[in-house]
MARBAVEX-432743 format. One record per residue (C-alpha): x, y, z; chain; residue number from 1; residue in one letter. Coordinates in steps of 0.2 Angstrom, whole numbers, plus 5000, padded with zeros to 4 digits. Layout:
N
east, north, up, tinu, loba, dose
X, Y, Z, A, NUM, A
...
//
This chain:
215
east, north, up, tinu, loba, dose
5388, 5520, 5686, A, 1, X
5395, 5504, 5681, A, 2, X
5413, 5504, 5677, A, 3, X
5421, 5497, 5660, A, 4, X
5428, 5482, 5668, A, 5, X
5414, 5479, 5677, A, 6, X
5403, 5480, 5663, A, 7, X
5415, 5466, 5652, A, 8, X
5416, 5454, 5669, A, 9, X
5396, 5451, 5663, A, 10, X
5402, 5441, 5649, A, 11, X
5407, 5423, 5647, A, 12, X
5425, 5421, 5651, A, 13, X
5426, 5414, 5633, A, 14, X
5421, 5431, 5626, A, 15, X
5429, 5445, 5637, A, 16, X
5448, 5436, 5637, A, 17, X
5446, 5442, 5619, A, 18, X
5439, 5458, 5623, A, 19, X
5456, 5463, 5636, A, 20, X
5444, 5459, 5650, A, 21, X
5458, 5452, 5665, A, 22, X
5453, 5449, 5682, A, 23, X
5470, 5454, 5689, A, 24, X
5481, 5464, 5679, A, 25, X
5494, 5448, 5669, A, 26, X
5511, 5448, 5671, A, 27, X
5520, 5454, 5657, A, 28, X
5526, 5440, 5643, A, 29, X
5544, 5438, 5639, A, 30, X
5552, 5448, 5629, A, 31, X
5554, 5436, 5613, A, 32, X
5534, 5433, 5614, A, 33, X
5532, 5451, 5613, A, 34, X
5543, 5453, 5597, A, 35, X
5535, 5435, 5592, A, 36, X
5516, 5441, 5593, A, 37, X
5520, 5457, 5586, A, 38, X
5529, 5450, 5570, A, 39, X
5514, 5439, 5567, A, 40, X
5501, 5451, 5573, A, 41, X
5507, 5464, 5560, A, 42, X
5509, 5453, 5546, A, 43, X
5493, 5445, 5549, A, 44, X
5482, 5462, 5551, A, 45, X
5488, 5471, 5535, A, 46, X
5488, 5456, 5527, A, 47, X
5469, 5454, 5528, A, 48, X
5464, 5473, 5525, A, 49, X
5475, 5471, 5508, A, 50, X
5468, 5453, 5504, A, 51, X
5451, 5463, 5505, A, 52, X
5454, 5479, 5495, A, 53, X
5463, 5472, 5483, A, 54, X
5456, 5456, 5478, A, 55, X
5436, 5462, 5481, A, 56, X
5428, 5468, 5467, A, 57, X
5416, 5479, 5473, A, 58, X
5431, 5490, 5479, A, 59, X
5440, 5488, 5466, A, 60, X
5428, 5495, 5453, A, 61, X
5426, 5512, 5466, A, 62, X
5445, 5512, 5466, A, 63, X
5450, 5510, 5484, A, 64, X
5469, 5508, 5485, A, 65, X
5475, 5494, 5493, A, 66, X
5480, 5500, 5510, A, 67, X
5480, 5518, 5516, A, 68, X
5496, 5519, 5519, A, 69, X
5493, 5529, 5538, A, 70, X
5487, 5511, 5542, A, 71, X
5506, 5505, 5543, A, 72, X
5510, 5516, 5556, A, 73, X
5495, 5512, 5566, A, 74, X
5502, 5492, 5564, A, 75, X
5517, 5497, 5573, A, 76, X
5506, 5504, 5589, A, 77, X
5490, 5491, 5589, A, 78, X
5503, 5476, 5588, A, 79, X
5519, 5482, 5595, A, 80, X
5514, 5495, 5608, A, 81, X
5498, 5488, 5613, A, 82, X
5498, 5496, 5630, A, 83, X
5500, 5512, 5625, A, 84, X
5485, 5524, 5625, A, 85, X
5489, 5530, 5608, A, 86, X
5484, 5511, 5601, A, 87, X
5467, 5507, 5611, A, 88, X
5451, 5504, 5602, A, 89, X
5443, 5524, 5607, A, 90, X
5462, 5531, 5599, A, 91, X
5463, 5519, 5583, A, 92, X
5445, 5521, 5578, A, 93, X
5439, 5539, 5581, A, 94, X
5458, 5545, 5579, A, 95, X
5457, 5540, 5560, A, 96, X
5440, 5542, 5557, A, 97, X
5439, 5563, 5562, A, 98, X
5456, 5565, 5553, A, 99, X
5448, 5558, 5537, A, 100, X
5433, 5568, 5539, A, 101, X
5444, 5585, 5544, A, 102, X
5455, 5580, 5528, A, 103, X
5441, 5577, 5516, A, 104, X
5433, 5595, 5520, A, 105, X
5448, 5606, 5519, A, 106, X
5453, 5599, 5505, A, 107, X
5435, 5601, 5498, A, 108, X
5434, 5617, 5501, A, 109, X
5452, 5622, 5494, A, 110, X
5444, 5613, 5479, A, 111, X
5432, 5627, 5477, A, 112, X
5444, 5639, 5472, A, 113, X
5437, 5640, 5453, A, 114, X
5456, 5640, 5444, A, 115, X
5459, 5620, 5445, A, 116, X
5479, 5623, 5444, A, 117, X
5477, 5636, 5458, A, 118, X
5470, 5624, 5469, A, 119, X
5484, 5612, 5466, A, 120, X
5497, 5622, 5468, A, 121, X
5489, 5626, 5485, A, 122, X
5488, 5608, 5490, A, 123, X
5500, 5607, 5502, A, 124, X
5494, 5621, 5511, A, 125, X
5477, 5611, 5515, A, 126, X
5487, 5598, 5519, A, 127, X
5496, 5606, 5532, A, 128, X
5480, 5614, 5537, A, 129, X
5471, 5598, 5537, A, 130, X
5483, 5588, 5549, A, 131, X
5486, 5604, 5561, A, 132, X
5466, 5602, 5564, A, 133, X
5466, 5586, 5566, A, 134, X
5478, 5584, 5578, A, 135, X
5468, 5599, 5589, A, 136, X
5452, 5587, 5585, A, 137, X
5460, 5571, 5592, A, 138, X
5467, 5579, 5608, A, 139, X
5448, 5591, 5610, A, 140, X
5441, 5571, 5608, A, 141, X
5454, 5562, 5617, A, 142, X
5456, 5551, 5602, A, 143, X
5476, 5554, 5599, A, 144, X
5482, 5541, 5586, A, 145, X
5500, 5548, 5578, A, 146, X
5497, 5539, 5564, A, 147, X
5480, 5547, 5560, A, 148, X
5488, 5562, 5555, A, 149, X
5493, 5555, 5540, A, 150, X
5477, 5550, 5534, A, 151, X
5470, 5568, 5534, A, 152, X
5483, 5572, 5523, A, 153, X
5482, 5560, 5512, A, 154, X
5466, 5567, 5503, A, 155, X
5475, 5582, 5498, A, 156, X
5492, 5574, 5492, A, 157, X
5485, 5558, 5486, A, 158, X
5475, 5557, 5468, A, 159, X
5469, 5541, 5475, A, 160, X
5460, 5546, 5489, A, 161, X
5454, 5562, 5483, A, 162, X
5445, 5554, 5471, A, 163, X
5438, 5542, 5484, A, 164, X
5429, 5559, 5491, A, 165, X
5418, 5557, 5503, A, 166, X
5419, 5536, 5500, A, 167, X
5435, 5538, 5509, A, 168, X
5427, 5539, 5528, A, 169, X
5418, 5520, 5526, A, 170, X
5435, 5515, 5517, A, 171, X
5445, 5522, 5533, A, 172, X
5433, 5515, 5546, A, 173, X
5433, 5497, 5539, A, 174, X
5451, 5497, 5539, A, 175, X
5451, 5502, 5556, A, 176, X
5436, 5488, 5562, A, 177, X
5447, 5475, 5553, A, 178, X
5466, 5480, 5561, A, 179, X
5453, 5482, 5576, A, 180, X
5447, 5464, 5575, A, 181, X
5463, 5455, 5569, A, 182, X
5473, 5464, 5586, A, 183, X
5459, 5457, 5599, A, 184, X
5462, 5439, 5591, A, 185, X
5480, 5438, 5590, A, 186, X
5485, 5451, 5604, A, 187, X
5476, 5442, 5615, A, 188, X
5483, 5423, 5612, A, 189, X
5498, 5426, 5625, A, 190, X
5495, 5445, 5630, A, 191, X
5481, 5456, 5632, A, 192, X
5471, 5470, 5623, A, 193, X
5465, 5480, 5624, A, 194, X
5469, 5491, 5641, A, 195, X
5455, 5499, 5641, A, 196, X
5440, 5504, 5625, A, 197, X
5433, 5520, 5632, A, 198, X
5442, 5528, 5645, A, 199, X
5457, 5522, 5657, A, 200, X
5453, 5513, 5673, A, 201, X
5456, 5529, 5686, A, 202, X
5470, 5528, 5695, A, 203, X
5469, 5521, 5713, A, 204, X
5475, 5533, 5727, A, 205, X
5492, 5531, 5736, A, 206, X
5490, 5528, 5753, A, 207, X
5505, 5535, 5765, A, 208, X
5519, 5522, 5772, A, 209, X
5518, 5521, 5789, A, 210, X
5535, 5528, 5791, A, 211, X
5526, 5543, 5784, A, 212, X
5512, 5540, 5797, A, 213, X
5524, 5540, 5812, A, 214, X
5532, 5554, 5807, A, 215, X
//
């Protein structure tokens, strides 16, 4: 079966730098050009999901917030931690995308409780409930993203989202395609991302020192 690097090598070296594809693994930058790309990678990726939500009309009208607000946390990981497992594409994406959807059915079906103020007085217990499944679906899917576990809250403690309903899973993944495709531009100018997209390259075996050997 053909490996994940192998599969990017296929492409034109214009198109798989930006996909994280290195022949040999880079040395890493300078510290200032890590805080450097970081700042501007941050700033540049939230700044274009909020350009979107809140200046398109068609979103505006169905009453998408602004920002999800778990999408600041996930800013700190996909620009400033951007080898960490937590922030590759597989962890970003399906992270946030299962948490929204385990969030949007507890909370529905808290909702069905007929007394409307009994149901919000037991919001807080779906959204417990909805972040402690989530977080047992991210690690059964390998798709840990910390900051995920906020937006399965969010549809239980936020008036915003919950009115969103099940609008709120395209909502979440878009965001995620577009701090996606801002962090394979600009993390990729003078370092590389992402590590890996699916799964992480295996491990290559340690072979014994030759003292070992002698011995």
């Amino acid at each position: 079966m053909i490996s994940e690097k192998e599969f990017l090598a296929r492409f034109p070296q214009s198109i798989s730098h930006w996909l994280g594809y290195r022949e040999n693994a880079p040395k890493p930058p300078p510290k200032y050009l890590v805080h450097l790309w970081s700042f501007i990678a941050a700033f540049c990726g939230l700044s274009v999901v909020q350009a979107i939500f809140n200046y398109s009309s068609y979103f505006i009208e169905r009453g998408v917030p602004g920002i999800i607000a778990s999408y600041g946390a996930s800013a700190v990981l996909v620009y400033g931690a951007i080898e960490s497992p937590l922030a590759q594409p597989r962890a970003l994406i399906g992270g946030h995308f299962l948490s929204a959807l385990v969030g949007i059915c507890v909370t529905k079906l808290f909702s069905l409780i007929p007394n409307e103020e009994k149901f919000n007085s037991l919001r807080w217990v779906a959204a417990s409930l909805s972040s402690a499944v989530a977080v047992v679906v991210m690690q059964v899917t390998e798709t840990t993203h910390p900051p995920a576990g906020a937006t399965a809250l969010l549809p239980a403690v936020d008036e915003a989202v919950w009115a969103l309903s099940w609008y709120y899973l395209p909502v979440v993944l878009l965001l995620s395609t577009m701090i996606l495709a801002v962090a394979l531009i600009m993390n990729n100018i003078q370092r590389r991302y992402p590590v890996f997209w699916i799964s992480p390259p295996a491990a290559k075996p340690v072979l014994p020192q030759a003292s070992n050997l002698k011995s």
